[in-house]
N, C-alpha and C positions, 0 to 999 in steps of 0.2 A: 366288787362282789360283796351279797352283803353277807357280814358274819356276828352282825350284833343280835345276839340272846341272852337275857341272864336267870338263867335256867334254877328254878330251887332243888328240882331232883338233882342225883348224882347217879353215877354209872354202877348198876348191877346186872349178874347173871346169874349163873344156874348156882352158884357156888363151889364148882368143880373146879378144878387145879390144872392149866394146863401144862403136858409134859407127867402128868400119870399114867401110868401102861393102863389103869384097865379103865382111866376114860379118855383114853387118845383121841375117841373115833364114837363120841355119848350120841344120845337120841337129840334131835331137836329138843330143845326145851320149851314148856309152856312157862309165862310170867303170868301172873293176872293181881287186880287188885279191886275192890271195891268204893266205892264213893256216894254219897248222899247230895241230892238235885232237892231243893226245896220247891219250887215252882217250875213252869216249863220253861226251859233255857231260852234267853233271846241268841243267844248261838253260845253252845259248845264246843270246845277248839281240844285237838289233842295233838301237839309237839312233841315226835318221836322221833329220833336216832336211834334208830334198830339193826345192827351189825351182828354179819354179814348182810344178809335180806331177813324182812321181816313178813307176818300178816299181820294186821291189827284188827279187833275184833270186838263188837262192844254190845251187850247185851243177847248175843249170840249170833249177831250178823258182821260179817266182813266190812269194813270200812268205807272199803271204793274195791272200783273194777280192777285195780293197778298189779301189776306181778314185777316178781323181780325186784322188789324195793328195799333199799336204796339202790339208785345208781350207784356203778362204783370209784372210787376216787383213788387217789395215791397219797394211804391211809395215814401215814407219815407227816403228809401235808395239812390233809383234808377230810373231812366226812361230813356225810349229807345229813341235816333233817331235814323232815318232811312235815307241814301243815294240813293236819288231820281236821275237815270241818263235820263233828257230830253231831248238829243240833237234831236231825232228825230221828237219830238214834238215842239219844237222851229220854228219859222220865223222870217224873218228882218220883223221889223216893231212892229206894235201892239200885243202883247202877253197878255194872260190871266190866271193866277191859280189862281182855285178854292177848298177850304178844307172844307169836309163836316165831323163836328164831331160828334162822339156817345157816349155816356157813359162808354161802356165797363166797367170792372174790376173799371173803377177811381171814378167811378159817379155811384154808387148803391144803387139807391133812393129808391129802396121797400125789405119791410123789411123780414128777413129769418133766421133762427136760430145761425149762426155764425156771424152776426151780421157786415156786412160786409155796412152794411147802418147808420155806427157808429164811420167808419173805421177812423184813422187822419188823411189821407190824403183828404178825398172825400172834391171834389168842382166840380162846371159846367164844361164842356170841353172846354180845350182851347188848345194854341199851338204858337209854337217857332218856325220860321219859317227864312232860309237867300236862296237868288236866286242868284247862280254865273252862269258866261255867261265864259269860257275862263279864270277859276282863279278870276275873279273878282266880287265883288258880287254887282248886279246891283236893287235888290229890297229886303226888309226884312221885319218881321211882324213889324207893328209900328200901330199906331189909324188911319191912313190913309186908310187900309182895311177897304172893306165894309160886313157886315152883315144883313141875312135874314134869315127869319124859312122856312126849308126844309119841304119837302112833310112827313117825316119821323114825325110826331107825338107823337111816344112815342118808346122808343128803353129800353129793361134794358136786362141782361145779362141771369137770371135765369125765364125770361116771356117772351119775345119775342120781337114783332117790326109791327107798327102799321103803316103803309102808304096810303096815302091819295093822288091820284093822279091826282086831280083837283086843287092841291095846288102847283104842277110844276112848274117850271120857265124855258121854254125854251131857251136854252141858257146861262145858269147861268154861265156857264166855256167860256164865249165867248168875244174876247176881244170887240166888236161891244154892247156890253149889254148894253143897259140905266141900270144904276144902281142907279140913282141920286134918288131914293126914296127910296134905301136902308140907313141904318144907319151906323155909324161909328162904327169900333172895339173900345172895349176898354181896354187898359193896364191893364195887373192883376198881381197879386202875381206868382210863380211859384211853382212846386210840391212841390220843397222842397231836392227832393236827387241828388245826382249828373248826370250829363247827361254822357250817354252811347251811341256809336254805336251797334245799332243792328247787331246782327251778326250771327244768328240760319236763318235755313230754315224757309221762311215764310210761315203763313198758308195758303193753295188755295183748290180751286175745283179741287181734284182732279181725281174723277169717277161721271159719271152720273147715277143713275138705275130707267129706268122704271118702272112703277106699272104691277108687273105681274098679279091683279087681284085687281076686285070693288066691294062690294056693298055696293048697296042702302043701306040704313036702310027707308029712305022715299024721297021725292018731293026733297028733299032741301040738302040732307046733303046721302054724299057717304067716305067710307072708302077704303082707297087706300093701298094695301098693296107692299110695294118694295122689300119685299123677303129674304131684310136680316137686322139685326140691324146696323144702323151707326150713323154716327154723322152728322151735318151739315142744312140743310132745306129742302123747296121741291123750285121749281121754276114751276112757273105757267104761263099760255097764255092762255087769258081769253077775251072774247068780250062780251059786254052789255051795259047798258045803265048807263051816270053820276050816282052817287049815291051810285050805287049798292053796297054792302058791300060781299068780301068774307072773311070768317075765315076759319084757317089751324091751329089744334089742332092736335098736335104730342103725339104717344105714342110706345109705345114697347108691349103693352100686346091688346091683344081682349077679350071680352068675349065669352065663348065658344056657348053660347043660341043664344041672340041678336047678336052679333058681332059688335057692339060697342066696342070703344075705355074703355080700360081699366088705370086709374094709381094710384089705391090704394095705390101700391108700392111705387112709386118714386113721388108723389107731396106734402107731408106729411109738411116739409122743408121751402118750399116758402108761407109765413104768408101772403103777400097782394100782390095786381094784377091779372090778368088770367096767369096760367102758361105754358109753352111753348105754345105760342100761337102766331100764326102772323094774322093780318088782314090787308084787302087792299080792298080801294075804287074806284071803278072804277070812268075814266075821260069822260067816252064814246065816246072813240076815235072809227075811221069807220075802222082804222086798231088795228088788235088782240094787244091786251098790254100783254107786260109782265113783273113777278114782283117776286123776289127773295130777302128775307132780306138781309141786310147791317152787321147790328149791333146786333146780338146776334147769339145763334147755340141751336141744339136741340139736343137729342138724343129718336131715332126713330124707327121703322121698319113700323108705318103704319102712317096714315094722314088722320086727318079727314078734310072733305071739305063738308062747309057749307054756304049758303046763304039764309038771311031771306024771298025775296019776289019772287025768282028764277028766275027772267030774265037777267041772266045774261048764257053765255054758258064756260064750262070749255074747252077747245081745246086739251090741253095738259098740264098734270102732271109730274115732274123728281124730284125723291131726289138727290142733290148735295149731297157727300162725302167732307167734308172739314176735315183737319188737314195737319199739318207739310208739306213741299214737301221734304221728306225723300229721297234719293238715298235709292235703296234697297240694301243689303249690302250681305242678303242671299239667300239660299231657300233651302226648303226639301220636300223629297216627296219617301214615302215609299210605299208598295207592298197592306201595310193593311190599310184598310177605314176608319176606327176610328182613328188613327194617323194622317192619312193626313187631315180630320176632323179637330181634334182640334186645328193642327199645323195654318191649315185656319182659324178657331174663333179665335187664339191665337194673329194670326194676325193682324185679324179684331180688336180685343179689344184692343189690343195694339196702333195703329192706331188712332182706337174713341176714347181713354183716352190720343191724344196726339194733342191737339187742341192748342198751342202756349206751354202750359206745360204739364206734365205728370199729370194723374188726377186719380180720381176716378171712375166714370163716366160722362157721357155726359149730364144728363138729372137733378136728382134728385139736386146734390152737386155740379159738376164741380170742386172740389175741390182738391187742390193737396196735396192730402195725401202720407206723405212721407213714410209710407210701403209699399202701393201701389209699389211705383215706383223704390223703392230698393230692392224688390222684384222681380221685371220687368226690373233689368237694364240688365243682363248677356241674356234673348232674346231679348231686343232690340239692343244692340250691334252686337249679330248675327248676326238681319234681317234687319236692316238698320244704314244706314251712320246717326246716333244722337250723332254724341259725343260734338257735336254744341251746341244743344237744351238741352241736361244735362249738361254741362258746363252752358247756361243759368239759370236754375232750381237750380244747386248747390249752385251761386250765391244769389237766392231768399233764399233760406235754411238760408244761412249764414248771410243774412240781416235782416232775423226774430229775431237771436240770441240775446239771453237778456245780460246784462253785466255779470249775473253769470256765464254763459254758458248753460243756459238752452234752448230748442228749444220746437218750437210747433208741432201738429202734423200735421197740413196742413201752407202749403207755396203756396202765398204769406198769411199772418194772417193779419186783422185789431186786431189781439187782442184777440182774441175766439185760444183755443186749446192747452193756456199751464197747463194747471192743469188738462187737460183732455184728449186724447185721442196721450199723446205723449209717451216716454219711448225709454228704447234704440232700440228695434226691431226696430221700427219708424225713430229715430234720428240716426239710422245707417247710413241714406242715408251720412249724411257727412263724413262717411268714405268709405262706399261701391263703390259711384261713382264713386269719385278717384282712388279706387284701381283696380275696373274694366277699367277707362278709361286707366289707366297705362298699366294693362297685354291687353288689345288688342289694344291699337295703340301708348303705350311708350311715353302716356304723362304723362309729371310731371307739370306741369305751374299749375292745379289746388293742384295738394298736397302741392307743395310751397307757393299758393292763400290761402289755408284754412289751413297750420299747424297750426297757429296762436289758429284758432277757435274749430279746433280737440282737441288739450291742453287745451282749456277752457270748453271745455264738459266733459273731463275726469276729470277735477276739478271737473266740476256738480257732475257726478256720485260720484267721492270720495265724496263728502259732503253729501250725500244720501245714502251711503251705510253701513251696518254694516258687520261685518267681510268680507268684500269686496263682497259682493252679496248686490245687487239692486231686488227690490222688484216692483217697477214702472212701469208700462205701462200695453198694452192693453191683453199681450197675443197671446196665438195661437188662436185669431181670426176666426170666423165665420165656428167653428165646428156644424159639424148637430146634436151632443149631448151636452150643455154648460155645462154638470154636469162631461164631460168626459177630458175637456181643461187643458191640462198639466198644474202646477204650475207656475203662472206670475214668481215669485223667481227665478225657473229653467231657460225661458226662457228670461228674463230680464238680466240675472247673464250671460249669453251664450253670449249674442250681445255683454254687455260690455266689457267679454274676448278677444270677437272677434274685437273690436273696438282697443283698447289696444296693439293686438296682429298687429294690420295695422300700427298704431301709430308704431312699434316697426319698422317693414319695411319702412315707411315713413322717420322716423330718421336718416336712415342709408342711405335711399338713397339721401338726403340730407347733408350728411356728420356729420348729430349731434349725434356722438359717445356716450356723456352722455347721452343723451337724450333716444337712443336706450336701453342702459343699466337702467336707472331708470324704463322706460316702461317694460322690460322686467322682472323686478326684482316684480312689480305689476302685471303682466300677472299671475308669478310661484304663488304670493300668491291667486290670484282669483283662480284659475286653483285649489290650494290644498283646496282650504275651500269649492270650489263646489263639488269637492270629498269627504270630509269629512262631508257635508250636504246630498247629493243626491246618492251616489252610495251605491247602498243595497248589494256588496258586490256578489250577484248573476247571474250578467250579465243584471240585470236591474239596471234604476236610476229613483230616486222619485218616483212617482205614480204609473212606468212600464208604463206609457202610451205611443204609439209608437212618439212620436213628443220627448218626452224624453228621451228614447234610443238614436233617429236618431240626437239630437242635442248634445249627447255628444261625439259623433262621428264625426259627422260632423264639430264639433268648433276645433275640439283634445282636448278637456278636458279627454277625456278617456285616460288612458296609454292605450302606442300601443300594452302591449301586451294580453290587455283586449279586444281589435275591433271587433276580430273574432267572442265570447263568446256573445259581447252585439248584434251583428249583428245576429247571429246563433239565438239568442233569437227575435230579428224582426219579422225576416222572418217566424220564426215560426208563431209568433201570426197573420203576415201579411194572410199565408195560414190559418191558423184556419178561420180567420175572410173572404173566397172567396176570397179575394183580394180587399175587398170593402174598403172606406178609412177609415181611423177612425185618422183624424186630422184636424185641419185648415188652414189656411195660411202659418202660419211658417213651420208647418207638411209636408207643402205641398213640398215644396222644398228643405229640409233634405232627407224626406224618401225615395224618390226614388234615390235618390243620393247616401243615403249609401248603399241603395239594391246594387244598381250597384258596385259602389267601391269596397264593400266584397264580387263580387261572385255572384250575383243574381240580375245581369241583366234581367233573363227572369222574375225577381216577379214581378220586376220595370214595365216591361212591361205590365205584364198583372193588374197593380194595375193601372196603368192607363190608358188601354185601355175595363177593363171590363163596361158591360152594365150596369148591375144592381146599384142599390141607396145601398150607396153613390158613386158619383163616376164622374170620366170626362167623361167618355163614358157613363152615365148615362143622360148628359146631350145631347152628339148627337143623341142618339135615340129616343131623346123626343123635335128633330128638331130645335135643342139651333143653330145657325147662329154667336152667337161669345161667350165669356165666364161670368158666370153665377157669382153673387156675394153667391150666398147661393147652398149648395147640391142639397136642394129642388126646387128651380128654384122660391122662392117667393124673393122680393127685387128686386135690378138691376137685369135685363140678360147683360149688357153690363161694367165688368168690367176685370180688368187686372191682378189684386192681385194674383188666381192662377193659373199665365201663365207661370212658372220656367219649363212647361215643355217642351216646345219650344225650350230652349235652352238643357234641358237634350236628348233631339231626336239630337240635332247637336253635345253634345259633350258625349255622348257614344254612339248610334247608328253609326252618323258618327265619332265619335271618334276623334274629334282635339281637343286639347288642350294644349292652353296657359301657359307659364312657366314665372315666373316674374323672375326668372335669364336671362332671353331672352325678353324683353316683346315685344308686337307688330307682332308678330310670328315670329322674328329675327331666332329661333329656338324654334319646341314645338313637342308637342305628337301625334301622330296618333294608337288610342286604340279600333278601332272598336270593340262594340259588337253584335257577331252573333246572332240575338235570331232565335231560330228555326224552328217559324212560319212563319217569314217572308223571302221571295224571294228573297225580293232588295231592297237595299238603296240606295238614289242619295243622297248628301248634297252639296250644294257651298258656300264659302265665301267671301270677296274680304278685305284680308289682305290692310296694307301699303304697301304692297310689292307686292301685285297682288293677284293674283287668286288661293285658295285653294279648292279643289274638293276632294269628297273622295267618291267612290261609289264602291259597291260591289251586288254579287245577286249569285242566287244559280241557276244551272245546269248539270243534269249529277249529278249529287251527290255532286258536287264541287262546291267549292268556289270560284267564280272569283273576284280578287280586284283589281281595280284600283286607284291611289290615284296622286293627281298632286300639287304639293308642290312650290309655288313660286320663281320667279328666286330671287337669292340673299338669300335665308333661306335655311334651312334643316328641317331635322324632323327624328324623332328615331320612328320606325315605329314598334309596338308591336303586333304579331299575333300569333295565337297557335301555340305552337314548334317553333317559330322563332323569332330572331330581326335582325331589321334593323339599324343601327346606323347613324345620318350623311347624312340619302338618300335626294336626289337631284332632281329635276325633275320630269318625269314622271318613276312610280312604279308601276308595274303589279306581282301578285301573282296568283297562282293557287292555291286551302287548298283544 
């Protein structure tokens, strides 16, 4: 990763003292500074570190489209700059950048259950700033910058952003500014962790959606519905008179009487402040204002909009979508409605839980819980170009890590989540990402980045474990019966296999031949003691509960020629029970997995496309817009944990798949399964190598396939009664 800069500015901010009562809780601050251009620039560069989030701003336009910046890191470790290209923004003569900072992630001054208002890095925003003209750097942060309090009032990450627009300074980015009754920067300390070029897609606006529908509840205060759950704010145009105060109170639920904003669910969490809340005072300008936070994000699907004395007129409502600006990487899109359904919330949630990192959700936590998102890493690699932004995250991961090897369960941590809610399911993510980032685009730089810290985790677990089974963590997660939740033991003893069993590929592909060999000689003994613990000997293991069937299969702890026997036994219980689920998280993405691999594609299918509770289709026909943290639909409706099926729709429906003796799709599988409700499947991908497609549909009785296989790759192409070995190009079948 790269971290070489040798910066001639040094770190200033507002000059406020944090830990004074009466600037606890100060306005954003403006910085700005002036600079002299003699000729028109063959490019001008501005290198900022602006903590928490910043805007950058130079001659009075905004820099780029970007929000939210910096990504944020685990400050301790690390912090981002960013490469600012201004040549367009440049003139001979007098020039002007202005940096307005917010709190973000580094400065979380109100208090909430993870304690992130505790955190060792948090101080006031500040920022590191060098201005090159041609190579040469002609202005840098130094106490010669001038500072003033922005319109921005209060900003924090988990309550919103409070703007006051009579407190403007027109002109503030303007090199023409009287400034001389602004105040000098001053020199401060620095975060503390080493400085990084940002280098992930940054977050922006990336959809707008009108409110497809209002009501009143009275005089003053209307709910705005946008249709579907996202992440991001609303953006307003508003005309009235100085003074006037509007508040925008975000939520995801109504109630079904009043219609009222509902969030019993999700503001439990956040201890002080108003939560997701934005307000804005009008300037009483003669033309319409408009006003869009800066420095914080919601998650939402309605908006409440209120004013106390109602002279003011609302013109126009939009929620802004913000997260990541991903390249889309896939798409699918099948015959049946409930599939293409969730394939869209899977989406969508994917999406909202990927606001600079992979999270939770958008609203209650924002928190990057690392099941969540090792759970979510094989469809977001599908559907979009991230291998950026988890190469970012991986990094967060490994910078939480304690000297023992222990990890937390959300990244980045002030400190909150290692005695609680972590374990190996969890702290998989340090192995899973890597090895997902390997088999679909053939990078090793992170396995070689983090062997280091994969060997000191597996230390953790041996130091935790008795007869090599681990007992720690959370489980299969967020089942609709907790009395029914496989054995932690089971599933805790599974990842470590599985982590182990990565460890062993990592070694090798690295060249550390003992390495692989010791790893491997530790896999055989976890592998036989979880047998000798868990396997009843009858085609079940432990409880029979299906998440423990489908994980001893799905790790290979099963001998192979037991698979059929514990699978024959799933599916059975899968039809007894409709096909309704009876798992949680982890459940979630084993079962249909080994449905499919032994034979019973079509159970897979209909377990996750039937209506009834529990169930994912349980959730479309009860109008869910993206995916649900709980069966029942109380909790989040906006989270990602179980999206695994998004990718099982691309890689048995469409049937590609990935070979790590090939990785990157060098060469891999093409394994469509037919299920025989459905018409037609389309899938696309866009490999390193270009473009994979693989679509098939029914006519005439027949099956038509089409499959279109990267220049430079092949693919062994598996279909009833047939192979293909080696095929090339484009491939049409008729079955």
């Amino acid at each position: 990763m790269n971290t070489e800069r040798n910066w001639s500015g040094y770190w200033i901010n507002s000059g406020r003292c944090m830990g004074t009562p009466t600037t606890a809780t100060p306005a954003a601050p403006y910085l700005r500074t002036t600079f002299e251009c003699k000729s028109i620039p063959g490019k001008a560069t501005v290198f900022l570190c602006g903590l928490g989030w910043h805007e950058l701003y130079v001659n009075g336009r905004k820099a780029d489209d970007r929000v939210l910046a910096p990504v944020v890191t685990q400050f301790t470790q690390r912090a981002s700059w960013i490469e600012y290209d201004i040549t367009s923004l440049v003139r001979p003569g007098k020039n002007a950048l202005a940096v307005l900072l917010g709190n973000g992630w580094y400065n979380c001054q109100t208090a909430e259950v993870w304690s992130f208002d505790k955190a060792p890095w948090r101080d006031l925003p500040k920022l590191l700033c060098d201005i090159e003209i041609d190579g040469v750097t002609i202005a840098k942060s130094d106490i010669t910058w001038k500072t003033h309090d922005s319109p921005v009032t209060f900003d924090a990450l988990r309550n919103g952003e409070f703007y006051d627009a009579r407190l403007e300074i027109p002109g503030f980015a303007d090199p023409d500014l009287d400034d001389s009754s602004w105040k000098n920067a001053a020199q401060c300390n620095p975060p503390g962790g080493w400085l990084i070029k940002e280098e992930l897609e940054p977050c922006k606006v990336m959809k707008h959606y009108p409110a497809i529908a209002a009501k009143c509840l009275d005089s003053n205060a209307t709910i705005y519905d946008f249709g579907t759950n996202l992440t991001g704010w609303c953006r307003i145009k508003v005309k009235g008179p100085a003074g006037t105060r509007i508040k925008i109170v975000y939520s995801e639920h109504v109630r079904p009487v009043s219609g009222d904003i509902d969030r019993e669910y999700i503001d439990m969490f956040v201890k002080s402040g108003e939560f997701q809340t934005d307000e804005y005072i009008l300037k009483g300008s003669e033309e319409p204002e408009i006003y869009e936070p800066r420095f914080t994000y919601h998650g939402f699907r309605y908006a409440k909009v209120y004013q106390w004395d109602g002279r003011a007129k609302l013109l126009d409502i939009q929620a802004c979508f913000v997260h990541n600006s991903f390249r889309q990487a896939g798409e699918f899109e099948s015959s049946d409605r409930i599939l293409n359904a969730l394939q869209r919330n899977t989406v969508q949630s994917y999406l909202s839980n990927f606001t600079g990192i992979p999270t939770d959700c958008p609203h209650r936590e924002k928190n990057g819980w690392t099941g969540d998102a090792q759970l979510a890493m094989e469809t977001g690699l599908w559907n979009f170009d991230c291998e950026k932004a988890c190469t970012h995250f991986l990094q967060i991961v490994a910078d939480t890590q304690r000297p023992n090897g222990q990890l937390p369960g959300i990244a980045p941590s002030g400190g909150w989540g290692y005695n609680w809610g972590s374990g190996p399911a969890w702290d998989s993510i340090l192995f899973e990402y890597p090895w997902r980032m390997y088999l679909f685009r053939g990078n090793t730089e992170n396995i070689r980045r983090h062997y280091r810290a994969m060997g000191l985790y597996l230390d953790y677990c041996a130091g935790m474990a008795e007869n090599h089974l681990v007992r720690f963590g959370l489980g299969d997660w967020c089942h609709h019966d907790r009395r029914r939740i496989a054995p932690v033991e089971l599933t805790s003893s599974a990842y470590y296999y599985y982590d182990v069993t990565r460890m062993v590929e990592f070694a090798r592909i690295l060249g550390n031949e003992n390495d692989a060999k010791r790893y491997a000689e530790l896999a055989g003994q976890i592998r036989e003691n979880f047998n000798r613990k868990f396997n009843n000997g009858d085609g079940t293991y432990a409880d029979g509960s299906w998440t423990a069937l489908a994980a001893a299969v799905y790790f290979h702890l099963a001998e192979e020629t037991d698979r059929a026997r514990i699978a024959e036994k799933l599916v059975g219980m899968v039809r007894t029970n409709d096909h309704k689920t009876d798992f949680g998280i982890l459940g979630a993405k084993y079962v249909p997995r080994v449905l499919a691999d032994c034979g019973y594609a079509e159970d897979a299918f209909l377990l996750i496309t039937q209506t009834q509770f529990p169930g994912w289709g349980f959730w479309i026909e009860n109008g869910a817009t993206s995916l649900w943290e709980q069966w029942n639909g109380t909790s989040s409706q906006n989270h990602i944990m179980f999206g695994d099926i998004s990718a099982w729709m691309f890689e048995y429906l469409g049937g590609a798949v990935p070979l790590k003796e090939t990785p990157g799709f060098k060469h891999f599988l093409l394994k469509p399964a037919f299920i025989s409700s459905l018409s037609h499947v389309r899938m696309r991908h866009e490999t390193p190598f270009g473009t994979l497609r693989s679509e098939w549909k029914r006519e005439n009785g027949k099956i038509q396939c089409e499959f279109e296989i990267p220049q430079g790759t092949s693919a062994d192409i598996l279909l009833p009664g047939s192979t293909v070995e080696n095929a090339e190009g484009i491939q049409k079948f008729l079955l």
